[in-house]
N, C-alpha and C positions, 0 to 999 in steps of 0.2 A: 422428580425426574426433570432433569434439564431439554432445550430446545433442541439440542444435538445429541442427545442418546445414541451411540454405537455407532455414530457415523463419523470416516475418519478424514482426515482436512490436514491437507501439507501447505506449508508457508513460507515465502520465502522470504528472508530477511528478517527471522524473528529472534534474533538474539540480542536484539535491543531497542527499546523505543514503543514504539504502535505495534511492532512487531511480537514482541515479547508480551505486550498486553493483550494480545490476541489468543497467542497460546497459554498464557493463564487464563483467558475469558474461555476460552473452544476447550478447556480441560473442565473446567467449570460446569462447563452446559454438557458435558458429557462425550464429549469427543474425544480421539483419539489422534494424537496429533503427531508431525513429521515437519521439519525444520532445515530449507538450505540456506547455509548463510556462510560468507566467505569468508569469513575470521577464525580460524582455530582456537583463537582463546573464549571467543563467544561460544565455540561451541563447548567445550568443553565446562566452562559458566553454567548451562544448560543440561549436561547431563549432570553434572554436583546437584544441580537445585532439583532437578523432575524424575533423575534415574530413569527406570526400565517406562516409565510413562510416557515416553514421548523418544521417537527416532531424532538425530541432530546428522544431519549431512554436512561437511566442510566441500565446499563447492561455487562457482560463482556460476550468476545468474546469466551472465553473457555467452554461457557455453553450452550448447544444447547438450552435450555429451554428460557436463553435471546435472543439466536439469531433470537427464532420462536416470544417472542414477539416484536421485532422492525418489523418483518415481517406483523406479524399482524395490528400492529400502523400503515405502514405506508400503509395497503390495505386499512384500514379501515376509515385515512384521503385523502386517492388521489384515491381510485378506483382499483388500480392494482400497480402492479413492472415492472419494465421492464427491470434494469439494477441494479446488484448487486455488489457491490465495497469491495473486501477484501483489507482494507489497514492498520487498527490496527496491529502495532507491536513491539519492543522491539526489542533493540542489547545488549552486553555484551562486549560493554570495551577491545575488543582484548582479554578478557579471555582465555588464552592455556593454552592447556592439562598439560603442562609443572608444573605450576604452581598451577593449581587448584587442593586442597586433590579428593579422592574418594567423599565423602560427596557431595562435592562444584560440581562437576559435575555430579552427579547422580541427586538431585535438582534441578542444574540451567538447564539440559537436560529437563527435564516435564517443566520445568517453559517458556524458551524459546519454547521449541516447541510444547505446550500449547497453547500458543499464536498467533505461525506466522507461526504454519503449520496444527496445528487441528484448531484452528478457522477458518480458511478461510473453509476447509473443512465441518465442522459443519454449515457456515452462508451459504454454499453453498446447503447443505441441505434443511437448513430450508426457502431458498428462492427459492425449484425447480421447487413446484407445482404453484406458481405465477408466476414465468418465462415462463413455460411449457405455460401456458398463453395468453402470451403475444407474444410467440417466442422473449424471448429479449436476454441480456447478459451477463455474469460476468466478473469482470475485479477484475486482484488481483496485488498488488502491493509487488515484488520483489525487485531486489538490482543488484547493480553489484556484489556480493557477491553470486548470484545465478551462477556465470561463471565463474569467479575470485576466487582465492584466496585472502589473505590478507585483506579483506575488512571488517573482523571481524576473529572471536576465530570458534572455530571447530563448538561449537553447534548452532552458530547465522551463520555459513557457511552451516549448514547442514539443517537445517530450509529452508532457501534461494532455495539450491540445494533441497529439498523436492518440493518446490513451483513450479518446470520447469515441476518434472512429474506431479504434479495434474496437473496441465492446461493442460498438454499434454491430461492426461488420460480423462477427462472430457470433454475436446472439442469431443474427439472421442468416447465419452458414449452418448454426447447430443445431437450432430449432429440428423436430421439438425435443431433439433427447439431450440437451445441455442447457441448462437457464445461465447467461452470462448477464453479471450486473458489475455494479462499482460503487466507489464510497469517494466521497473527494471532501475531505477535512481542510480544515481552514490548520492556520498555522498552532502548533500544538507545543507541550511544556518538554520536549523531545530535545535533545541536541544532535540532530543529523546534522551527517559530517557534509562535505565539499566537496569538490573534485579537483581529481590530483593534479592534472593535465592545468591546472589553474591556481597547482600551491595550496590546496584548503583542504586534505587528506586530513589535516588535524583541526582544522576550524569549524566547530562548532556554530549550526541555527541561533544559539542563545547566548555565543561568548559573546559579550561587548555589548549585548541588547537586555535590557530591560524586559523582564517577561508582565510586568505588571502594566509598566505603558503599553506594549504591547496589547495586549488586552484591553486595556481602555480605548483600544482604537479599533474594538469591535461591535457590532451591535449591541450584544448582549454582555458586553463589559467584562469579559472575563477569557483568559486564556486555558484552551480544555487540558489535561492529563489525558493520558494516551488512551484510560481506560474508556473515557467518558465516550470515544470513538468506536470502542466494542460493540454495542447494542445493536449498530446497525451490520455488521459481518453477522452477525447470530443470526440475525431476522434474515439478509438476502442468504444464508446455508442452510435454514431451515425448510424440510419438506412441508414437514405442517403449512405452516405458515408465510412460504413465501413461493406457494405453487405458482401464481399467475406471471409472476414478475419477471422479466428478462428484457434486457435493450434498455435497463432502469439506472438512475446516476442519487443516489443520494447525498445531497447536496449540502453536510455537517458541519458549516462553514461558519454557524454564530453568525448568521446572518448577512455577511458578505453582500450577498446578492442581492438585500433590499436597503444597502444604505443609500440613504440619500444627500441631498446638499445640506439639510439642516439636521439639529439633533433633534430626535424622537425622545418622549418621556414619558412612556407607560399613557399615552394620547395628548401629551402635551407638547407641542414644539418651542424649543429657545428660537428669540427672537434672530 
């Protein structure tokens, strides 16, 4: 029996990427899952591969109106919610202030945080009176760019850094009948796309970058696959075992957060 047995978990942005390995891990663990994601061909990708096992809503995350209907869809095929997944969202290329006219940053500003800080807000709305429910959870997917610098351009950094206080502020509104937590992964074998408002609708995290240098410029030397990010969505949805935790940031970043000036070598340092 899996960590998620019969309990059922909508997600948005799961039709490709972190997204999509979420909904094979939460089908896995025994969930029953529901999927908004604003690409018609994604979705239709998703119901070839999963059929009657999983709801797929064509919808964007910036629209409260789509986010109430995936909510509806998926009360209306499983019974209830119990755990709500903000994980839909968009980077920008290292875009800096520097470089960007007025124009380009007043745009790609609503466009990026549009996406990966009022939709999570909006989906969190619209799934509170079914949560409220069930006493379940939310779970939103951050970055190491929520702690970090450099991990992006100012408005996909501030988006990120947007993402710490809602969790904060929501764990502590919903208490105690919603546990609200989060996962902020370090950069991943994913090709999320850009933002448009900035020309990069079609430009890929990984075109033009090396995933393997990449990776060697992490602590732990290796750049993760989407999947390797699952573990901890399982553990913060799970009743069993993730009763205590709420206002929680799991921090799956390869170690980000304790590089130092010099290199570390299993306790040996280069000079």
């Amino acid at each position: 029996m899996g960590w998620l047995e019969g309990e059922v978990a909508l997600i948005t942005g799961g039709g490709s990427g972190l997204g999509l390995a979420l909904v094979e891990r939460f089908l896995q663990e025994g969930a029953h899952v529901s999927v908004l994601q604003r690409s018609q061909s994604k979705v239709d990708e998703l119901i070839v591969r999963y059929g009657d096992k999983i709801v797929a809503v064509t919808g964007d995350v910036a629209s409260f109106e789509d986010n109430v209907r995936a909510v509806q869809a998926t009360v209306e095929r499983f019974g209830k919610l119990d755990c709500f997944i903000g994980n839909a969202g968009i980077w920008d290329h290292y875009a800096d202030i520097v470089n960007m006219s007025g124009e380009q940053l007043n745009t790609a500003f609503d466009e990026i945080m549009g996406i990966n800080t009022k939709g999570y807000l909006l989906g969190a709305k619209a799934a509170l009176d079914e949560l409220l429910k069930t006493e379940g959870s939310m779970i939103f997917t951050l970055s190491n760019s929520a702690f970090y610098s450099s991990g992006g351009g100012p408005i996909y950094t501030a988006s990120k850094h947007a993402g710490v206080g809602l969790v904060r502020e929501l764990a502590y509104e919903l208490a105690p009948k919603i546990r609200v937590n989060a996962v902020a992964p370090s950069g991943m074998n994913v090709n999320v796309k850009g933002a448009a408002s900035l020309g990069q609708e079609n430009l890929g995290l990984l075109d033009a970058r090396d995933p393997q240098k990449i990776g060697q410029g992490m602590p732990l030397k290796f750049l993760p696959e989407p999947e390797d990010m699952t573990g901890s969505y399982v553990l913060l949805a799970s009743r069993q075992n993730n009763r205590p935790l709420s206002g929680v940031f799991i921090n799956a970043d390869c170690g980000l957060g304790i590089r130092g000036l010099r290199q570390a070598n299993a306790g040996f340092f280069d000079a």
